[in-house]
C-alpha positions in Angstrom: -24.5 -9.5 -22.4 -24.1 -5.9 -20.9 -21.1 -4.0 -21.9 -20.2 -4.2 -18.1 -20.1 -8.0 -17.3 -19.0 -8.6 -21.1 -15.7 -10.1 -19.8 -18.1 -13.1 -17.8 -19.1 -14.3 -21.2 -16.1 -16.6 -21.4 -16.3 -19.8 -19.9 -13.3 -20.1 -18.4 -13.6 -16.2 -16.4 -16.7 -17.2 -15.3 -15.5 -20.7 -13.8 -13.0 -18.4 -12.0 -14.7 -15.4 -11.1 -17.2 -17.6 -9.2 -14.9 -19.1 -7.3 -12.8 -16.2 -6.5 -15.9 -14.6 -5.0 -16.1 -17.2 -2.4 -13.2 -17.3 -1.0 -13.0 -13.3 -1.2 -15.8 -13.2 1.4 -13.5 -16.0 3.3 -10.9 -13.9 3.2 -12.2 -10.7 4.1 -14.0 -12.3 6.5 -10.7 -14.2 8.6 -9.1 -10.4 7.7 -11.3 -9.4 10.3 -11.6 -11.9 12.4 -7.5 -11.8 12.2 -7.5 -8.2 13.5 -10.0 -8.4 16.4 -8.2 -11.8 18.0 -4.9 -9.3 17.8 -6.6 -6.0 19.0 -8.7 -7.6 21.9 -7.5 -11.3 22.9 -4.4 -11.5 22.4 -3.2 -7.9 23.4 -4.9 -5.3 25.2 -5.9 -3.1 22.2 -2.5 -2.7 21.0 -2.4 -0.6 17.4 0.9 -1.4 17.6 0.7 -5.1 17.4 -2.1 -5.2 14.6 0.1 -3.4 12.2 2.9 -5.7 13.0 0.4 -8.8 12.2 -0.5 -6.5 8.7 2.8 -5.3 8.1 4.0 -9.9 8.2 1.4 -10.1 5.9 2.6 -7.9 3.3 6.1 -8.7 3.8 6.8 -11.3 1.5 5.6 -9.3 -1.3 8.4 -6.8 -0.7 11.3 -9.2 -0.4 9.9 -12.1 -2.9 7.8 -10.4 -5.4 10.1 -9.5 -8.4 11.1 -13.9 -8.0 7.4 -14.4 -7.7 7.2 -12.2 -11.0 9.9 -14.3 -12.8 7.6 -17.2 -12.0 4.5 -16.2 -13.2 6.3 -15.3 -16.8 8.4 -18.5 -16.8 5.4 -21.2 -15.4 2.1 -22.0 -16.5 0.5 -20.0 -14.2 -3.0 -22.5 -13.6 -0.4 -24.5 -11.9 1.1 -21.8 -9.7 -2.2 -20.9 -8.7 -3.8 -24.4 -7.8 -0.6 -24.6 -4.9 -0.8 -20.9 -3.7 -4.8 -21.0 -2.9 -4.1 -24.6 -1.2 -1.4 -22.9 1.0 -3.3 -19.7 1.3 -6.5 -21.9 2.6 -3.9 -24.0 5.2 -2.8 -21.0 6.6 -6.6 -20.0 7.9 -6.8 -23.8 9.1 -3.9 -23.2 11.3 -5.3 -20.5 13.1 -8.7 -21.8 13.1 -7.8 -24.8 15.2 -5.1 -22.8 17.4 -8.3 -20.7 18.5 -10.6 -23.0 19.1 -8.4 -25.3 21.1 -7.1 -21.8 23.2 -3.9 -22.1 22.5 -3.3 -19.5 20.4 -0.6 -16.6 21.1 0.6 -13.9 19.6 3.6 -14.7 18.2 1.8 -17.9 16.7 -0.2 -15.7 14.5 3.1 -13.5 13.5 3.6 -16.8 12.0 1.0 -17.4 10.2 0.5 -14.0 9.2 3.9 -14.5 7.4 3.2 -18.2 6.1 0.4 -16.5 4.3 2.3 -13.5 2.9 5.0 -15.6 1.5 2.0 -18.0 -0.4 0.5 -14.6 -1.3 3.6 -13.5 -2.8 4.2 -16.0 -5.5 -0.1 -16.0 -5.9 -0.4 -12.3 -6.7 1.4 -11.5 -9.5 0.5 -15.4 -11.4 -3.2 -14.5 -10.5 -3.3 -10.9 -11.8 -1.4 -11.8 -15.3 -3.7 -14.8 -15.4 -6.3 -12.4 -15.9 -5.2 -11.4 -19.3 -5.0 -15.3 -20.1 -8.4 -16.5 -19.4 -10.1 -13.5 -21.5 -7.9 -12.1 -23.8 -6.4 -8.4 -24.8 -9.4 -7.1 -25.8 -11.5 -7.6 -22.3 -8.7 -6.9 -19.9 -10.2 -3.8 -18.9 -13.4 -4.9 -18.1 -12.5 -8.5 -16.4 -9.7 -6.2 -13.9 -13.2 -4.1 -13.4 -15.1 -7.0 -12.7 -12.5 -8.8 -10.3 -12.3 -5.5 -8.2 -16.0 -5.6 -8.5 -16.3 -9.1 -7.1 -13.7 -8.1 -4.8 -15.3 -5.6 -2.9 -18.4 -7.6 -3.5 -17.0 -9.5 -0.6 -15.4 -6.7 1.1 -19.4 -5.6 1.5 -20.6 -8.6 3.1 -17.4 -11.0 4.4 -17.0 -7.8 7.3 -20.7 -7.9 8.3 -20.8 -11.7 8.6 -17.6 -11.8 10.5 -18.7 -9.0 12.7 -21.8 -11.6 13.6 -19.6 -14.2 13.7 -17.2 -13.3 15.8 -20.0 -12.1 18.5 -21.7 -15.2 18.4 -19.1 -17.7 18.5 -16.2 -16.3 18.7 -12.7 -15.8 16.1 -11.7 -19.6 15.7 -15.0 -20.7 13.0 -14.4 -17.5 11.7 -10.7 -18.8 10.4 -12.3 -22.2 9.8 -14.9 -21.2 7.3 -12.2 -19.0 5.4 -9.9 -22.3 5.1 -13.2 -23.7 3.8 -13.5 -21.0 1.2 -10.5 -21.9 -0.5 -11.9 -25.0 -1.6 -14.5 -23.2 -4.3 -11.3 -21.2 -6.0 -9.4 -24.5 -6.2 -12.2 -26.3 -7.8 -12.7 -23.5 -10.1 -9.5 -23.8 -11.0 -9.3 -27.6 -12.1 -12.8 -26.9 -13.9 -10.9 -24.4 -16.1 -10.1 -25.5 -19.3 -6.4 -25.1 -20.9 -7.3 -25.4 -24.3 -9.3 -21.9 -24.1 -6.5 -20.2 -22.4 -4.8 -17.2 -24.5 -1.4 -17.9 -22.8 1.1 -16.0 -23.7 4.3 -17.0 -24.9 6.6 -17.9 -21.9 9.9 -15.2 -20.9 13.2 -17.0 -21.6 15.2 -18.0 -19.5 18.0 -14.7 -18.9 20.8 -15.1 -16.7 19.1 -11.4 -14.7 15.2 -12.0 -15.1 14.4 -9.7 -12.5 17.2 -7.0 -13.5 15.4 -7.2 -17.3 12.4 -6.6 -15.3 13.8 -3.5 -13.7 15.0 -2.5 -16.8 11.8 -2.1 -18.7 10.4 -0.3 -15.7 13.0 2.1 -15.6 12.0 2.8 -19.6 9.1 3.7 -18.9 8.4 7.4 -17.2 4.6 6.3 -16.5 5.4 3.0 -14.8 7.8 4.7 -12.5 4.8 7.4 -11.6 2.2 5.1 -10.9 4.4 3.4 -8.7 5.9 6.2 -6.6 2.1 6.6 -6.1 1.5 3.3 -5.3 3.8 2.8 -2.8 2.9 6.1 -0.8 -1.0 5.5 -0.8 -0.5 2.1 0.3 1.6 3.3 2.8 0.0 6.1 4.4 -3.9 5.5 2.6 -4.5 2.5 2.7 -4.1 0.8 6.2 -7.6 0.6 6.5 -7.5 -2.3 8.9 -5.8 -0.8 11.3 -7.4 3.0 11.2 -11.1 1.4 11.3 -9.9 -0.9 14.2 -8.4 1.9 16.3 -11.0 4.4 15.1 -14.1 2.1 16.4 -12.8 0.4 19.5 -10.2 3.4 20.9 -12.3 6.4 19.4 -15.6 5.3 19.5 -16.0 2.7 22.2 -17.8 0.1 19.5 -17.6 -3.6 19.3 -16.9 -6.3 17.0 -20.3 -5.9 15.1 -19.8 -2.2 14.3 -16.3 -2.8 13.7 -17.5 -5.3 10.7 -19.6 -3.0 9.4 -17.2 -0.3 8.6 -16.0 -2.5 6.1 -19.0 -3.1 4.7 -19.8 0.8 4.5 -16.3 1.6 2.9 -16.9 -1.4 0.6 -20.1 0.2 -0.9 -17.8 3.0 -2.2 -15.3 0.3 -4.0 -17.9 -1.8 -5.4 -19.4 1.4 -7.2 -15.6 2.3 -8.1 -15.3 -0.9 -9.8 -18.6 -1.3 -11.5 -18.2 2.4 -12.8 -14.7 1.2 -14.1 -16.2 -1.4 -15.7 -18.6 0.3 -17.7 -15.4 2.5 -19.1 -13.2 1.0 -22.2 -9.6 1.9 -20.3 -8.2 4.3 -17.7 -7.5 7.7 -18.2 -5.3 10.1 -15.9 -8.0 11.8 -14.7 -9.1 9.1 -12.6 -5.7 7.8 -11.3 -5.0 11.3 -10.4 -8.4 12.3 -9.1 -8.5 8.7 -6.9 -5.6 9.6 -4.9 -6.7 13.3 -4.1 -10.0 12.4 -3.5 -8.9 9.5 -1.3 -6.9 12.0 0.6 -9.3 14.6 0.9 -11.8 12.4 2.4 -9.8 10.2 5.0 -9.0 13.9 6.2 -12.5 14.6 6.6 -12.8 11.1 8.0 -10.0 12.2 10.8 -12.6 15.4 12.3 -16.1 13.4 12.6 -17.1 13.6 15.6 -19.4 10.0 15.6 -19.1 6.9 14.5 -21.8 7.0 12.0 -20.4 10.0 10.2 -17.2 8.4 10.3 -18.7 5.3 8.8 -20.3 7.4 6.0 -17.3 8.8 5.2 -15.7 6.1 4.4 -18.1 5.6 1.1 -16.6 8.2 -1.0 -13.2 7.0 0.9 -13.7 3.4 -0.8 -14.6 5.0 -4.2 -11.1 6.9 -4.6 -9.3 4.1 -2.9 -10.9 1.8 -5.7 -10.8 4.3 -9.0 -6.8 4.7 -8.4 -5.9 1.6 -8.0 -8.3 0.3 -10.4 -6.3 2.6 -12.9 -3.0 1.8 -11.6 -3.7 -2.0 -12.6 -5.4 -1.8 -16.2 -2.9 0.5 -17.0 0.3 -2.2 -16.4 -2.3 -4.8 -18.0 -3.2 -3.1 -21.1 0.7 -1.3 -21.9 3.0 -3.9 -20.8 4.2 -6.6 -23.0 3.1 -10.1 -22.1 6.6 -11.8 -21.9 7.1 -8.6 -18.9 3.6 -8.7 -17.3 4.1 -10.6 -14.2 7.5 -8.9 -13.5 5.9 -5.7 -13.4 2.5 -7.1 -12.0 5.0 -8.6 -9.1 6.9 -5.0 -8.6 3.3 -2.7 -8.5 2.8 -5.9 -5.5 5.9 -5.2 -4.1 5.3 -1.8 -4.2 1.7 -1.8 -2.7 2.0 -4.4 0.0 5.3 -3.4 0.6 4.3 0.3 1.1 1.6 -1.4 3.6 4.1 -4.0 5.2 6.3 -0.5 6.7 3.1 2.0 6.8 1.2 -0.8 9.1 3.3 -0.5 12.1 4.2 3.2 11.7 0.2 4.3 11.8 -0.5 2.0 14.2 2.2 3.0 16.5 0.9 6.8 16.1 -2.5 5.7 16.6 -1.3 3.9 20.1 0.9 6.8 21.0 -1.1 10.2 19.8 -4.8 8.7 19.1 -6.4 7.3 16.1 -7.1 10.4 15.0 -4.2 11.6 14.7 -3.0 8.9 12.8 -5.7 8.8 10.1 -5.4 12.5 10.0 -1.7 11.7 9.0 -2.2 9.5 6.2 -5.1 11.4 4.6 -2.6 14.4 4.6 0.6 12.5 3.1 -2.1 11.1 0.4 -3.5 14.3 -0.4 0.2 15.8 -0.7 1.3 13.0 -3.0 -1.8 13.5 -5.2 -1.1 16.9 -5.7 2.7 16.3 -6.4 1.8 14.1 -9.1 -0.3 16.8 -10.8 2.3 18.9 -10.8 4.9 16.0 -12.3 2.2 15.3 -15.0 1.9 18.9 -15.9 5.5 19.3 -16.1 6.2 16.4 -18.5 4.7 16.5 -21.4 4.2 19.2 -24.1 0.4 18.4 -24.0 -1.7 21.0 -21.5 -2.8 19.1 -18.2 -6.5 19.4 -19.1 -4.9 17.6 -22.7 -3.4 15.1 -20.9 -6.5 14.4 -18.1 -8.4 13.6 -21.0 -5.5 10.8 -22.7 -6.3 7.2 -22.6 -3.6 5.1 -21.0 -1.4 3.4 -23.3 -2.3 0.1 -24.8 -1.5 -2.7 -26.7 -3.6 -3.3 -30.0 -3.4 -3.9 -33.5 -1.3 -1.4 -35.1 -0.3 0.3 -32.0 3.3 0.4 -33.2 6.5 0.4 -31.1 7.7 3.8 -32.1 4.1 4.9 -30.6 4.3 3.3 -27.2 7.7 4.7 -26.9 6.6 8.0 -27.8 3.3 7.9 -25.5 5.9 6.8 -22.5 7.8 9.2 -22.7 4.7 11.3 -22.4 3.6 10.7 -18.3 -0.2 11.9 -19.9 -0.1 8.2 -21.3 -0.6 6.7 -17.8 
């Protein structure tokens, strides 16, 4: 098999990467479906109120994540999963049938917006350790590669079809069919067999999980950088939902169709950042630190096109940064944090990320309401770019290697005789991100 789909010759990966893939187009597809029955029916193009209905989403992650963490390292995390996709797919049912039978208001879908956030919560940090558990240390890299890969697989087309969807028949099948989705990820799921699982070795059970947790973060000089990062960029980067909605319906004058296919366009860029990343054996500094001043750069450019269509192309080499930073961001925890500690610090680069996303939503929406959407993507690709640059000089300041020493270090990993003193040594060194 190719170096860069080695990870899909496990059984077990493949049973779940197939059925992930579904529902991912489900999802993206009700993700946009979610935002135009906000931005169009239920308000009157109100910014504002789409990055409150993003910002519920993301919520729970902030306020539940580091508990959801403790979970995922106490519980068989199969199990955890099998009732967080069933919850997940309940929530779109919800909204499905409130549409269709026209009684759906706003504040219903605050609701459910946050019903789904809370389910996401406890599901995100079980389902990205789980990674590591269905193929092993030695293919993290590649199988995180190929779930952003099958992510953004359906970020491609789960926009398009909802786009179609939505001006065909409107926003309630659109929430149907992503209930329906959820189905092929839970059958997945029972298909997978325990016996070829390499679980790893439950945490015990400490009076202060989540303080232990907080602990071994604060050891570690290249957890805390990525992060600071993290939180920023998904903050002031990476509201993407809300910057494409203002951008084509305020800016532009488009409809739901052309709306849909921005995220198609921008998904083009992440799929190529993830197959690239899967075709390399780990991260290096270089790319996390080049992904978030790139991804700056470019949603700066994005913020003076003066037509949709360059707008739209924009957004491909937007989507490739996005993707090669946080790509980096997550092999990096995977392959350098100790399995009893993985889905504590999996749950707190969550927390971080859709946290940073639950208070950026309703800040750039509120400036794109008040000033234009402009300004408000121009402000985001300008905090980004700023951060990016901040980090280079952090990097360059913390370690006795030179910076274009340090660009070219491999993140720290676990692997046979990778001894302790080592790891301590390479995190003290922030060039071992």
């Amino acid at each position: 098999m190719s170096v860069m789909f080695r990870a899909l010759g496990n059984r077990n990966y493949r049973m779940w990467a197939g059925g992930a893939l579904v529902s991912n187009i489900g999802t993206w597809m009700q993700r946009v479906a979610q935002d135009w029955l906000v931005l169009t029916v239920l308000t009157d193009h109100s910014g504002t109120a789409v990055g409150i209905t993003t910002g519920l989403q993301f919520l729970p992650m902030l306020l539940l994540g580091p508990y959801a963490g403790v979970l995922a390292d106490r519980y068989r995390k199969l199990v955890l999963l099998k009732w967080t996709q069933t919850a997940m797919g309940l929530c779109g049912l919800l909204v499905g049938l409130l549409v269709l039978t026209g009684s759906a208001q706003l504040w219903q879908v605050y609701v459910a917006a946050l019903c789904l956030g809370v389910a996401s919560a406890i599901d995100g940090p079980a389902r990205q350790a789980f990674v590591s558990e269905l193929v092993g240390q030695n293919n993290i890299s590649n199988a995180v590669a190929l779930n952003s890969a099958s992510f953004n697989t359906a970020r491609l087309t789960g926009p398009a079809i909802a786009g179609v969807l939505i001006a065909w028949v409107g926003t309630g099948p659109v929430f149907l069919l992503n209930a329906a989705s959820f189905a092929a990820v839970i059958v997945s799921l029972w298909r997978i067999r325990p016996s070829g699982l390499f679980a790893a070795v439950p945490a015990g059970n400490g009076k202060h999980p989540v303080a232990e947790g907080l602990g071994y973060v604060r050891r570690r000089p290249d957890l805390v950088l990525i992060l600071v990062m993290v939180g920023i960029l998904g903050a002031f980067g990476m509201n993407f939902a809300i910057t494409n909605a203002l951008m084509s319906t305020a800016e532009f004058g488009m409809g739901p169709g052309e709306f849909g296919l921005l995220g198609s366009i921008m998904a083009v860029g992440t799929l190529a950042g993830a197959l690239l990343a899967a075709r390399r054996s780990g991260p290096r500094l270089r790319f996390l630190l080049g992904g978030a001043l790139g991804l700056g750069f470019f949603t700066l450019v994005g913020s003076v096109t003066p037509a949709f269509w360059l707008y739209a192309a924009v957004l491909v080499p937007v989507g490739l940064a996005s993707m090669t930073f946080l790509n980096s961001c997550n092999t990096s925890i995977q392959l350098s944090v100790e399995p009893q500690f993985r889905g504590r610090v999996l749950a707190l680069y969550l927390a971080v990320l859709q946290g940073g996303t639950a208070v950026g939503a309703p800040l750039m929406g509120w400036i794109g309401t008040e000033f234009g959407a402009r300004w408000s993507v121009a402000a985001g690709g300008s905090i980004v770019l700023l951060t990016g640059l901040c980090s280079v000089i952090v990097v360059s300041r913390s370690s006795t290697l030179t910076l274009r020493e340090q660009l070219r270090t491999v993140s720290v990993r676990k692997r046979p005789g990778y001894g302790r003193t080592r790891r301590r040594e390479a995190a003290r060194q922030i060039g071992g991100v």
